[in-house]
C-alpha positions as CSV (number, residue, x, y, z in Angstrom):
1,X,52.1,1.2,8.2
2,X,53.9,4.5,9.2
3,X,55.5,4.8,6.0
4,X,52.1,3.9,3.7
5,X,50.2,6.5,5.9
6,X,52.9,9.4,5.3
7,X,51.5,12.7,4.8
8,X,48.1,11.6,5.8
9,X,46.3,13.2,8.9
10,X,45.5,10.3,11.3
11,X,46.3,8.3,14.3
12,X,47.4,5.1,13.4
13,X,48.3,2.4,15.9
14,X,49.6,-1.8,16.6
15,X,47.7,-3.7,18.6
16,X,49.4,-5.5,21.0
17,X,48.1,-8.9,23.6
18,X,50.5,-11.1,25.3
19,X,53.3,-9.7,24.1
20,X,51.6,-10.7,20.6
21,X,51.6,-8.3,17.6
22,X,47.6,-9.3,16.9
23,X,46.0,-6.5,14.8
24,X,46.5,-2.7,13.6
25,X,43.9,0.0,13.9
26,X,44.0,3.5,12.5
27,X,41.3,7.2,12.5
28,X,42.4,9.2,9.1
29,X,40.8,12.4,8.7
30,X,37.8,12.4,6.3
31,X,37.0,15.7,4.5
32,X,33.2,15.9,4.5
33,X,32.0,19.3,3.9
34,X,34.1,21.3,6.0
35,X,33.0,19.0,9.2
36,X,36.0,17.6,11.5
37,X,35.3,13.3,10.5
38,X,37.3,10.7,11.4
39,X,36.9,7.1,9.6
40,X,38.4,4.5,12.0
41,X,39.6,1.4,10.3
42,X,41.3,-1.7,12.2
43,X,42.0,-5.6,11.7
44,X,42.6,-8.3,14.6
45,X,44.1,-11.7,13.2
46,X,41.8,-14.4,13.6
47,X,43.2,-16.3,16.6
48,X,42.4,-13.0,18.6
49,X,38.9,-12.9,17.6
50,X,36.5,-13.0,20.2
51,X,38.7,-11.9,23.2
52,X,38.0,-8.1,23.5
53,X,40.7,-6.8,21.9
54,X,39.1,-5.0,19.4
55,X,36.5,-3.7,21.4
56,X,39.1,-2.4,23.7
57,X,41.5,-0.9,20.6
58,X,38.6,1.1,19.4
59,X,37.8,2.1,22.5
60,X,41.3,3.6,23.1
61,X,41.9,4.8,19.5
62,X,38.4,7.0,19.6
63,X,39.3,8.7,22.7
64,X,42.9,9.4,21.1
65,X,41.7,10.7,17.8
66,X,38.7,12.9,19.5
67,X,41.6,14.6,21.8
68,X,44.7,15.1,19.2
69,X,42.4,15.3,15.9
70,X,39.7,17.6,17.8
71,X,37.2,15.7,15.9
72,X,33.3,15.9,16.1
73,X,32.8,12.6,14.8
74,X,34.1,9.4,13.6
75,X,32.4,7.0,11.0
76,X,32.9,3.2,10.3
77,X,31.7,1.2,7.7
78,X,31.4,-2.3,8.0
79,X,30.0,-5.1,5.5
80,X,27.0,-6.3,6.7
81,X,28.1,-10.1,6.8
82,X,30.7,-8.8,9.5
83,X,28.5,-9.4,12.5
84,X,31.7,-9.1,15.2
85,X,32.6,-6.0,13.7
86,X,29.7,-4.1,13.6
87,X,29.5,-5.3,17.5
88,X,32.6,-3.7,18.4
89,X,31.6,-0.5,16.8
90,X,28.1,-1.2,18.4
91,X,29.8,-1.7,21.9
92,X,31.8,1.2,21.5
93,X,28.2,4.0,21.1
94,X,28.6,3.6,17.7
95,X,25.2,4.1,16.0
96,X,24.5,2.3,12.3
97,X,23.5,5.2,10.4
98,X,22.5,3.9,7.0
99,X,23.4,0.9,4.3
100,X,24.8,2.1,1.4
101,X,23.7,-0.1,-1.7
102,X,26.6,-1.2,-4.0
103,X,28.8,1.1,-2.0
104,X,32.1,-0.6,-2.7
105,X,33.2,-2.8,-5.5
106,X,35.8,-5.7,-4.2
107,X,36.8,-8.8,-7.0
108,X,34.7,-7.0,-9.4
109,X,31.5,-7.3,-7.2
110,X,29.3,-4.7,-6.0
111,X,28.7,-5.2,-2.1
112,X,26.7,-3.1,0.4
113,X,28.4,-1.3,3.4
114,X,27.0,-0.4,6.6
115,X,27.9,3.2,7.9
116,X,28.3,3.9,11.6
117,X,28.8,7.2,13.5
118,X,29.9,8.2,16.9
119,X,29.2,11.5,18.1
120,X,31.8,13.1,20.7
């Protein structure tokens, strides 16, 4: 992950229960106009779902990015069939912002993201 990311402007980090390497999460720096933006990305393998973890890992990686990044804000965008992880943004003062039609185009399909925004 280091080695993809290199060059980039981010805080990038494993996530880690029971000793477990379970998940990654990341903030990269967004340029949107001149404002400081953070996009926060992150993946928990599916026999951690359900446990916190993520909730927690975004949790910790916001409060990292906002101090080292001196962001003012940092966006997520979820698709909105992924219920548990617009949650953890939700649970984390995340607000959902708007749906972006057609947004992103995976196997050749068009599909709809949600966008999410936390204010420091």
């Amino acid at each position: 992950m280091v080695a993809e990311n290199e060059g980039k402007e981010g805080v990038w980090r494993s996530i880690w229960a029971d000793g477990q390497l379970v998940g990654s999460i990341s903030v990269e720096r967004k340029d949107e106009g001149g404002q400081a933006i953070g996009e926060i990305g992150y993946m928990i393998l599916t026999p951690w779902w359900s446990q916190g973890i993520g909730t927690e890992a975004v949790r910790q990686i916001c409060e990292i990015a906002f101090q080292e990044m001196a962001l003012e804000q940092i966006i997520g965008q979820v698709f909105p069939e992924n219920v548990a992880s617009a949650r953890v943004l939700e649970k984390n003062g995340f607000r959902l912002e708007e749906t972006k039609t057609g947004a992103v185009v995976k196997g050749g399909k068009a599909l709809d993201v949600r966008l999410y925004r936390l204010d420091f």
